[in-house]
Each structure stands twice: as structure tokens, then as C-alpha cells.
C-alpha positions in Angstrom: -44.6 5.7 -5.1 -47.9 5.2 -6.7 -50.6 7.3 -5.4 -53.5 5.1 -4.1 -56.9 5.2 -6.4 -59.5 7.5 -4.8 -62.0 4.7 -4.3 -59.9 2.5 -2.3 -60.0 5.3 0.4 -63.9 5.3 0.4 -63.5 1.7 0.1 -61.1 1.5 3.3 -62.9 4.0 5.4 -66.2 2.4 4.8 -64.8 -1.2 5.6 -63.6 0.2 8.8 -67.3 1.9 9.6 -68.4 -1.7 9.4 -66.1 -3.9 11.2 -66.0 -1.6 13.6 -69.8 -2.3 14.4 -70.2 1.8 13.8 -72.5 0.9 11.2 -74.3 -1.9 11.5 -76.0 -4.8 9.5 -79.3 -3.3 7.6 -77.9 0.4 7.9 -78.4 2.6 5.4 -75.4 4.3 3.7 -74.8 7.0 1.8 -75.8 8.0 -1.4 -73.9 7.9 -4.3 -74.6 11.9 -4.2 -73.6 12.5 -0.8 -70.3 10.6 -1.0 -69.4 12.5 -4.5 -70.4 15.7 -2.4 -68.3 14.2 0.9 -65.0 13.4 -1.3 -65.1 15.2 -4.0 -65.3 12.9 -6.8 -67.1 11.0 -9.5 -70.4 8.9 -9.5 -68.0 6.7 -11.1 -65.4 6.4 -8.3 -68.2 5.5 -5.6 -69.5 3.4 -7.7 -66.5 1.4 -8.0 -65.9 1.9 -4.0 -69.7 0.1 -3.5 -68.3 -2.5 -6.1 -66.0 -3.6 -4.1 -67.7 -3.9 -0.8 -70.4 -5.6 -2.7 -67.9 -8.0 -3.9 -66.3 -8.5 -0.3 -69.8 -9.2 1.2 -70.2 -6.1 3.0 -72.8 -4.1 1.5 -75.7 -5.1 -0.4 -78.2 -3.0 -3.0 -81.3 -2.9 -3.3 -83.0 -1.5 -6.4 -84.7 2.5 -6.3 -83.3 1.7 -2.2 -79.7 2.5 -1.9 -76.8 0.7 -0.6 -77.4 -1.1 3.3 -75.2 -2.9 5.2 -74.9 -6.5 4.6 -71.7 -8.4 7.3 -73.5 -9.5 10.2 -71.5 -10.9 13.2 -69.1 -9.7 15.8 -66.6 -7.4 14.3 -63.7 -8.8 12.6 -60.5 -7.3 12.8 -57.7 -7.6 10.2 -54.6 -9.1 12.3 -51.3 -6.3 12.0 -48.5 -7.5 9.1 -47.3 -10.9 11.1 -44.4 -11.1 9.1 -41.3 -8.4 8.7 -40.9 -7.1 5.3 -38.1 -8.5 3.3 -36.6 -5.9 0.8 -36.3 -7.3 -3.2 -32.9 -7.5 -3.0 -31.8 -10.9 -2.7 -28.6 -13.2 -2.4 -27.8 -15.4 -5.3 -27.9 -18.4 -3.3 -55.0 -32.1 -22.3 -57.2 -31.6 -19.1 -60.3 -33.1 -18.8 -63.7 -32.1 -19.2 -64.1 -30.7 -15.6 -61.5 -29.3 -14.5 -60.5 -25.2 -13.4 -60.0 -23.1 -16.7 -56.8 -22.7 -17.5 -55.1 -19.7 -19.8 -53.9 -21.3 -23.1 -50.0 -20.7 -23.8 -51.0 -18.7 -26.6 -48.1 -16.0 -28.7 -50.8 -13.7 -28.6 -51.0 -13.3 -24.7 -47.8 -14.6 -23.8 -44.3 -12.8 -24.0 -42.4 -15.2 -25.5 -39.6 -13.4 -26.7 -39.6 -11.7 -23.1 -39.1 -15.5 -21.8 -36.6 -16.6 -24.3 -34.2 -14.1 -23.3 -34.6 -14.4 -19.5 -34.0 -18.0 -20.6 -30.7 -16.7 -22.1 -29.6 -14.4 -19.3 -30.3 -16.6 -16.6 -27.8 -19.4 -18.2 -24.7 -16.8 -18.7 -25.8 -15.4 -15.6 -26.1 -18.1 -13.3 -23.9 -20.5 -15.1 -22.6 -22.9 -12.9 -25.4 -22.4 -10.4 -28.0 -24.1 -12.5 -26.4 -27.5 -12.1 -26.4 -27.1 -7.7 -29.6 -28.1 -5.9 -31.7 -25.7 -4.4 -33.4 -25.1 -1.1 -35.6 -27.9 -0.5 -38.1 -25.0 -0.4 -37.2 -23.3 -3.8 -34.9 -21.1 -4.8 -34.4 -18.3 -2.5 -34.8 -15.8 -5.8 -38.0 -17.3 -6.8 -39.7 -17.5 -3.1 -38.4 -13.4 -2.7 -39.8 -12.4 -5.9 -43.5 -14.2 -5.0 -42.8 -12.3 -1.8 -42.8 -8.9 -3.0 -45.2 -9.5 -5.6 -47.7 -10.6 -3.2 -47.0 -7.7 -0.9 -47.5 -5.2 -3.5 -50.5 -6.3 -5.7 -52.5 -8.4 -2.9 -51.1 -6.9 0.5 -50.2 -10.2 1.9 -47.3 -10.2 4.6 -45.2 -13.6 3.7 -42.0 -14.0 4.1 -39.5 -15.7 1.6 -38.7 -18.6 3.7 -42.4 -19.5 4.6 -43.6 -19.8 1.0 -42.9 -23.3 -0.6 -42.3 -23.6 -4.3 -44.2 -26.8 -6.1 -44.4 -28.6 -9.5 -48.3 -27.7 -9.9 -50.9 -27.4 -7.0 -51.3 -31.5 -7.0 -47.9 -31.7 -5.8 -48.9 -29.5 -3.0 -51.9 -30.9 -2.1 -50.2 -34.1 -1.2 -47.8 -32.2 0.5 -49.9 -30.7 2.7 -51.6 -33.7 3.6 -48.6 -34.9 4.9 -47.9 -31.9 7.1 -51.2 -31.5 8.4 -51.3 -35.5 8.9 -53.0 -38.2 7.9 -55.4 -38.3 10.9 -57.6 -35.7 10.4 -60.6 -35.7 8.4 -60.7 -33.3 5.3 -63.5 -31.7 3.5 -64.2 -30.8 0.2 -67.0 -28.3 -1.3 -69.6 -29.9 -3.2 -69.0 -29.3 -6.0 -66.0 -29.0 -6.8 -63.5 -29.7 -10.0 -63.1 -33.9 -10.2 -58.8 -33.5 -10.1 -59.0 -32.5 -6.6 -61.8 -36.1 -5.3 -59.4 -38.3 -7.3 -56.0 -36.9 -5.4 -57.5 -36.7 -1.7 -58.7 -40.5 -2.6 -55.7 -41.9 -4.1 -53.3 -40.6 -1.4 -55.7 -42.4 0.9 -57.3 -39.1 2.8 -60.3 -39.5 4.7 -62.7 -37.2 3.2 -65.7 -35.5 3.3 -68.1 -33.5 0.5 -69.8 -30.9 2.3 -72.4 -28.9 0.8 -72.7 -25.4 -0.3 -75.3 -22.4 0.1 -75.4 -19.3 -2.3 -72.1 -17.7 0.3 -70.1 -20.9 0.0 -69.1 -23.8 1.9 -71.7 -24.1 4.9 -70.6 -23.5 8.4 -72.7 -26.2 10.2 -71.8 -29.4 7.7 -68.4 -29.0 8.3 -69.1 -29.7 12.3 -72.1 -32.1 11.4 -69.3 -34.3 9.4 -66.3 -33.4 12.0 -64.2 -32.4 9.7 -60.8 -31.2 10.7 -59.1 -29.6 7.3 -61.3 -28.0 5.0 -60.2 -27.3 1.4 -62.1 -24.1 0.3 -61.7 -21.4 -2.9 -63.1 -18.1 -1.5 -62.4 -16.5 -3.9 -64.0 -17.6 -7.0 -65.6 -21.1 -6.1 -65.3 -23.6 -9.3 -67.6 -24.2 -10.8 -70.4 -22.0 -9.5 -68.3 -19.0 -9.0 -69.7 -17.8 -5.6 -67.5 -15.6 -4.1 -67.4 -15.9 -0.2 -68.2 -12.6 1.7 -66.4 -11.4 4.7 -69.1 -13.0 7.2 -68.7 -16.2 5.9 -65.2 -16.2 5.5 -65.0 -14.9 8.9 -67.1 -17.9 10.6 -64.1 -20.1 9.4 -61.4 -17.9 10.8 -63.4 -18.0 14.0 -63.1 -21.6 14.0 -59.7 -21.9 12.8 -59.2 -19.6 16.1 -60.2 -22.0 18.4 -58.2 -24.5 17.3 -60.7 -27.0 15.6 -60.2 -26.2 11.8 -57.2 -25.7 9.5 -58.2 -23.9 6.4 -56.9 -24.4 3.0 -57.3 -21.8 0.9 -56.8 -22.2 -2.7 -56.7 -18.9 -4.9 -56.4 -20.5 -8.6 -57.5 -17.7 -10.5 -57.4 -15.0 -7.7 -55.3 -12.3 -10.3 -58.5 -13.0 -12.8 -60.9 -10.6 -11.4 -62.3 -8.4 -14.0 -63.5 -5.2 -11.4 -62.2 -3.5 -8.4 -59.2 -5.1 -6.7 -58.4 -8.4 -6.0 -60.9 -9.8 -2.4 -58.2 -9.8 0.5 -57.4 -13.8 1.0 -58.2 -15.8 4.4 -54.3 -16.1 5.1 -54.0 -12.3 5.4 -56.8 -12.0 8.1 -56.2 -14.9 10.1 -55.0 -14.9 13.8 -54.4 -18.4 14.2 -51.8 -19.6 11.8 -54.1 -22.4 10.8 -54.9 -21.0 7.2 -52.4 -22.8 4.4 -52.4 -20.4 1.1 -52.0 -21.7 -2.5 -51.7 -20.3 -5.6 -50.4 -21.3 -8.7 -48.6 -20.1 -12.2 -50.3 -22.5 -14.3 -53.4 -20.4 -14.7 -51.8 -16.8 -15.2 -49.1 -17.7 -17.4 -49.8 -21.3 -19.1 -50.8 -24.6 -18.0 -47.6 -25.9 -19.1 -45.4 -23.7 -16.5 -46.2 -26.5 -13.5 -44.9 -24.1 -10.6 -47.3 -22.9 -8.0 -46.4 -22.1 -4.7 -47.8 -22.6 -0.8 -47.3 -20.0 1.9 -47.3 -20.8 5.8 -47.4 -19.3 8.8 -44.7 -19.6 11.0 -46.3 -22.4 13.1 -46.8 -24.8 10.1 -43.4 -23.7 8.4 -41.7 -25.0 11.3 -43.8 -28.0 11.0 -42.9 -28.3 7.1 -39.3 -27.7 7.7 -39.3 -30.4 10.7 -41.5 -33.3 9.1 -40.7 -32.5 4.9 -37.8 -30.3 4.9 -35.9 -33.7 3.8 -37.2 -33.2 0.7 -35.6 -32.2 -2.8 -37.2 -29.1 -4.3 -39.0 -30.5 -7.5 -38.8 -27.9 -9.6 -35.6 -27.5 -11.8 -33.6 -24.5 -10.9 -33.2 -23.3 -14.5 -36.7 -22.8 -14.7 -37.6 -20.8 -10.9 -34.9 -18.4 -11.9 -36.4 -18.2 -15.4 -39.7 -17.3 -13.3 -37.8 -15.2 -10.7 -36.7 -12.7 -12.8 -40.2 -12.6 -15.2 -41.9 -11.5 -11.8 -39.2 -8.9 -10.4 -38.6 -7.2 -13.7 -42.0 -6.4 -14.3 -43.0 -9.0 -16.7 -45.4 -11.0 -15.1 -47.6 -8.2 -13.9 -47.8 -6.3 -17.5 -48.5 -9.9 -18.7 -51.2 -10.1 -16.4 -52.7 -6.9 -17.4 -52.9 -7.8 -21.3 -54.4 -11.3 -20.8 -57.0 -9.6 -18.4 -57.9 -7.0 -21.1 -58.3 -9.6 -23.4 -60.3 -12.0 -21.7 -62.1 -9.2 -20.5 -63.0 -8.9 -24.2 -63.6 -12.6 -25.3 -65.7 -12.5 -22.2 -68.0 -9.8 -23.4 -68.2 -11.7 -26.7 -68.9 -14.6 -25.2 -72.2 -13.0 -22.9 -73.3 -11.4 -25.8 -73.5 -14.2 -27.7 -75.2 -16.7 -24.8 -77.8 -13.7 -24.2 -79.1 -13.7 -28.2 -80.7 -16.8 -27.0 -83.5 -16.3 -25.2 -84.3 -17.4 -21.1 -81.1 -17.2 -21.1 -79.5 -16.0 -17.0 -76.1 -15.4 -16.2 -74.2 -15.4 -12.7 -70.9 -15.1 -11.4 -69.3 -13.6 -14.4 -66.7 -10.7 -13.3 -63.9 -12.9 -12.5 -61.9 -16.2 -13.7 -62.5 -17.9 -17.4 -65.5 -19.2 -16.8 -69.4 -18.3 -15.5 -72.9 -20.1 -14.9 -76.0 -19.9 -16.7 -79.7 -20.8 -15.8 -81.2 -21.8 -19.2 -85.1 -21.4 -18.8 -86.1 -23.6 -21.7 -84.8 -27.0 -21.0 -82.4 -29.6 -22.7 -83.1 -28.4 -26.2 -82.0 -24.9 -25.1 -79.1 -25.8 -23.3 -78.2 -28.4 -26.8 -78.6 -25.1 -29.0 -76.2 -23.3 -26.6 -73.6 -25.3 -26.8 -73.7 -26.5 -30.5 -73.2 -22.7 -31.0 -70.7 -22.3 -28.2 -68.6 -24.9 -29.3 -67.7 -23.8 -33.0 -65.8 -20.9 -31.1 -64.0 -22.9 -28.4 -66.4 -22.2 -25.6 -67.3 -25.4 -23.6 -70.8 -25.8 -22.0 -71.4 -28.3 -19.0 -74.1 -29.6 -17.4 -73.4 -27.7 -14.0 -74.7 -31.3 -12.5 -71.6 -33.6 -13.7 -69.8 -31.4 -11.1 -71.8 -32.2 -8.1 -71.5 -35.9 -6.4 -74.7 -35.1 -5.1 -76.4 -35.0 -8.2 -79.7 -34.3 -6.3 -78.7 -31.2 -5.0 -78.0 -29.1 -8.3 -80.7 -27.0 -9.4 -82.2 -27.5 -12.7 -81.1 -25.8 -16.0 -77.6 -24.6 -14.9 -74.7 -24.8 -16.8 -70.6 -24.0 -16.7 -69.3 -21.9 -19.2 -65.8 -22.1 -19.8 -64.2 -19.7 -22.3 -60.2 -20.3 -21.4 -59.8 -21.8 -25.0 -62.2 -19.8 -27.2 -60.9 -19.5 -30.7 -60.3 -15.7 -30.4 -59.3 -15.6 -34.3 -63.4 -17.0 -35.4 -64.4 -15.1 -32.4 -62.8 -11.7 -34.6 -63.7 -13.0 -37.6 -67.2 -13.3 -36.8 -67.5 -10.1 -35.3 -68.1 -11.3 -31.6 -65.1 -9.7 -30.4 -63.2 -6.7 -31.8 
């Protein structure tokens, strides 16, 4: 069994300090010193403890001050695992302009001969099996394997028959529309990526864009448009990238508590995150069963790979299985057990793990090339493929940018054509989005190594 890193435990022990209301907002923590002193170990390790709770929204520092307490609120406690754990072993039963970053299927990243011969296996393996349909919730391999995996890298409790296998996320938002029913009145953030407008519109959703704040989606505009089903991404908003801390998050849980909100949580590019571990998701602290998680393949592995996947709690997956369990899984079986066996081998997470290192490095490349400009800010930059900028010198600035940008593969957007309250952007921010930088130039022009 691996050995949990050091600065988790600070990390942990802190958290529980906090929730617990033992230390409270605007307290002042502990050196860096004193915790080195406290657990015997590096700046480096507390450091990286403080990371995270910075990250989460717990802690906040302030310059020559030291690290104070930043949640506010009644205490929020984590709710026990709500589902038992299943063991691994299983029976054998062009985008456009504005829309989330997505990984390019490139050799260089991906494993392809890994892939071809699960391809292989799978077909002298499962032979016959191939040709049967599956569970109208996906292939009981498939959900298992997402199952374990999200146990052991995010520490999400979800059993195999609640998560729901789907070709892409737009496939699932329409699904979940009908489960949660057409009466209610949904809510977007503002902004948000264009795809998802267009797919609440056309499947005739009554809808709302509700504003956001530097923490995220705001509270009080969700009850001042009565909105029933809000769509959020907590964990790395596109296209501002705010990151939602605990209180916030935990102001929606409240409300999803008392029965007036259901909470859709979409974690796109969750595995992206470039320091600490990943933030936990709303599905794995909420009480209610109200919170519907969804994730998706098409941004870890390649856009091409249309499987992502829902999980429910055990309220809604009886609701699923009652109102949509007539339907026909629509992903082809050769291609979950293709998938099934990439992620319970091993080869999905060590996948993940090279394409982090090198967008960690294109990323680098890509910031250091933005900041020889001058006035140039950046925000939101330590997780997903893309980041924000605040360019101080105006259209001309912003042209320059991206002329320079774009001989490399970056894309630079107006942060504005994102909003449909065009009012409400600030001036002289912009999305850059680095998922299909040209990492040969980038080497050959000595931005990246």
C-alpha cells in the first residue's frame, strides 16, 4: 500500500482544525517554521500542505503576514463513504472557437501501441461478447473500473451500478434533463463555453445565466432567478478558471439540503491540476443526494474517445433506472472494454501523468512567452489547458499577443465573446488556450525544452 505524502497529513489535520470551528475565520496559523519544527519536515512540504488549503478556499496569505484562516460559515462536515466498496474484480457480463480545451490525440502523449493491443486482446478475449448489448447503463467492466479509479485517485465512494456510461458529456446533459424533468428551471454560469447555451436551448430547457463573483457562481442570483438545477464547474470554471472554495461550494450543498437545488457538477478537466491534489468534488460532500457528477474521457485521453460518464446517488439512480433505464447504452461495447481494461491495467493513470508533465511544460513556455510582453497579468493558471490574462495596454497589446501566440498554436480570446452579458466582463481580459500548441515550433524555438 502506498504510504500517504507527508503534506496531506498537515493538510488533513489542518482541514479538520477548521471545519471543526477550532480555528476560526481570520485566525492566524502557524508558521511555515513551526509546522517544519511540529512535524518534522521540509519548508517545502508545508508549503505544499498551505497550497492546498489555499486552493480549497480555506486559508488565505497575506504577504510579510502569514497564513489566516479564510472558510467562513457554520462548519461543514464531510458525509461518511455512502456507498460500500466494490472490489476490482468483476464478472464478464473541429470544435469551435469557444469551447473547453481539449487534449489533442497526439503519438507523442498518447499510448497508442498500448491501445492497439488492448484493441487486440479485448476481441480474442471477449469474442462473441462484443456482438451482445450491454447494460443500458454500460458495461459492467467499464462502470467497475471508473469505480475504483475514482476511489483511489479522487476518494469518491460510487458504486458501479450508480455511474452511467455516455457518448460525450452532450449526451448526458440531455439525459439528465430528462431525469431531473422538464419542469424545473436550470441555471447556467455566466460565462460559460457556448456548446453548453445551445444544448439547454435546443432541447427546450428553461434556462437561466446567472452571474458570477471572483468564488464562482453567486448564491443570491440563483434564488433571485428561482432556479431549480444549477449547472456549475467548481473545479476549474471555463473560461475564467476560478476555482470555487469550500464556503462557497458549501452554500450550494446547504441548499441542495433543503431540498430546493439539484447541483450539477461538471469536472471536465478535474485530473488537469498542475499542484497539490485534485480539490475533493461536490458529489463526495454532499448529504442530500441532489448533486449529479460528470466527467468525461474526451479531455484526458482525446477528443475523439466520446465516452464520459455520470455518477448518481442512490435516490436519482433509482430515478434513472425507473424513467430512462429503457434505454440502449450508446456506446459500442468493443470500445468500453477497450477503455475498461486501459484504466484497470494501469494505463490510463501513467498516461495521465506524462501528458500532465508535458503540459506542465508547454504551459511554462507558454507564460514565459505572454510575460516578455509587457502589462502583461496572468490568473488562474495551475490547472486545465488554458488561463486568463489582463492585458494593461489595450487592443494593440492584446493584437500583438496573439499574432505571436498563434504561430505556435496558442489561441487568444477576447474573455468578452464568452459572456452573454457583454457588460459585465471587465476590460483587457483574455482566454488563453494552449491544448493545441505546436509543441515541435514550441522546441524548435527554444520556448520549451
Amino acid at each position: 500500500m502506498n504510504r500517504k505524502p507527508t503534506y496531506l497529513k498537515i493538510y488533513e489535520d489542518m482541514r479538520r482544525e477548521i471545519l471543526s470551528g477550532k480555528l476560526r475565520q481570520g485566525e492566524r496559523l502557524p508558521s511555515k517554521r513551526a509546522l517544519c519544527e511540529e512535524y518534522g519536515v521540509s519548508v517545502t512540504t508545508v508549503e505544499n500542505a498551505y497550497g492546498q488549503l489555499i486552493a480549497e478556499g480555506y486559508v488565505r496569505a497575506a504577504e510579510r503576514s502569514g497564513y489566516f484562516v479564510q472558510y467562513s460559515g457554520d462548519a461543514f462536515k464531510f458525509p461518511e463513504n455512502k456507498h460500500t466498496h466494490v472490489p476490482a474484480s468483476v464478472s464478464t457480463e473541429s470544435e469551435p472557437k469557444n469551447t473547453v480545451s481539449s487534449i489533442p490525440a497526439s503519438a507523442e502523449i498518447f499510448p497508442l501501441s498500448v491501445w492497439a493491443k488492448l484493441m487486440r486482446t479485448v476481441i480474442l478475449e471477449k469474442n462473441s461478447e462484443l456482438l451482445k448489448p450491454t447494460d443500458p447503463g454500460g458495461a459492467l467492466e467499464l462502470r467497475t473500473a471508473i469505480s475504483e479509479l475514482l476511489r483511489r485517485t479522487r476518494g469518491l465512494e460510487c458504486p458501479p451500478k450508480h455511474i452511467i456510461i455516455g457518448a460525450g458529456t452532450e449526451h448526458l446533459y440531455n439525459m439528465i434533463f430528462q431525469l431531473l424533468g422538464s419542469g424545473l428551471n436550470y441555471g447556467i454560469e455566466d460565462p460559460c463555453f457556448d456548446k453548453l447555451a445551445k444544448i439547454y436551448g435546443l432541447i427546450g430547457a428553461r434556462f437561466e445565466r446567472i452571474p458570477l463573483d471572483e468564488q464562482g457562481i453567486i448564491p443570491a442570483e440563483i434564488v433571485k432567478h428561482n432556479v431549480d438545477a444549477v449547472h456549475i464547474s467548481p473545479a476549474h470554471h471555463f473560461p475564467t478558471g476560478i476555482v470555487m472554495p469550500i464556503s462557497r461550494r458549501s452554500e450550494l450543498l446547504k441548499a441542495a439540503e433543503s431540498g430546493k437545488l439539484f447541483i450539477i457538477e461538471d469536472d471536465y478537466d478535474s485530473e488537469l491540476r498542475f499542484s497539490g491534489k485534485p480539490l475533493p468534488t461536490m458529489f463526495e460532500m454532499d448529504h442530500s443526494g441532489r448533486v449529479v457528477y460528470v466527467n468525461t474521457f474526451s479531455q484526458t485521453i482525446a477528443p475523439s474517445v466520446r465516452i464520459s460518464y455520470m455518477c448518481l446517488s442512490e435516490a436519482l439512480y433509482r430515478q434513472w433506472e425507473s424513467k430512462l433505464g429503457f434505454y440502449s447504452s450508446p456506446v459500442p461495447a468493443f470500445e468500453q472494454y477497450i477503455l475498461a481494461r486501459f484504466i484497470s491495467d494501469g494505463t490510463f493513470e501513467r498516461h495521465l501523468l506524462r501528458s500532465k508533465r508535458l503540459y506542465k511544460q508547454i504551459r511554462e513556455g507558454v507564460m514565459s512567452l505572454i510575460l516578455s510582453f509587457e502589462g502583461v497579468e496572468i490568473f488562474e493558471e495551475n490547472a486545465g489547458l488554458h488561463f486568463t490574462i489582463k492585458v494593461k495596454y489595450g487592443g494593440r497589446q492584446s493584437s500583438r499577443i496573439a499574432l505571436k501566440c498563434r504561430k505556435f498554436g496558442i489561441e487568444v480570446t477576447e474573455l468578452k465573446s464568452f459572456f452573454h452579458d457583454k457588460k459585465a466582463c471587465p476590460v483587457g481580459l483574455y482566454l488563453v488556450n494552449y491544448a493545441n500548441a505546436d509543441t515541435q515550433l514550441m522546441r524548435e524555438s527554444g520556448i520549451i525544452k
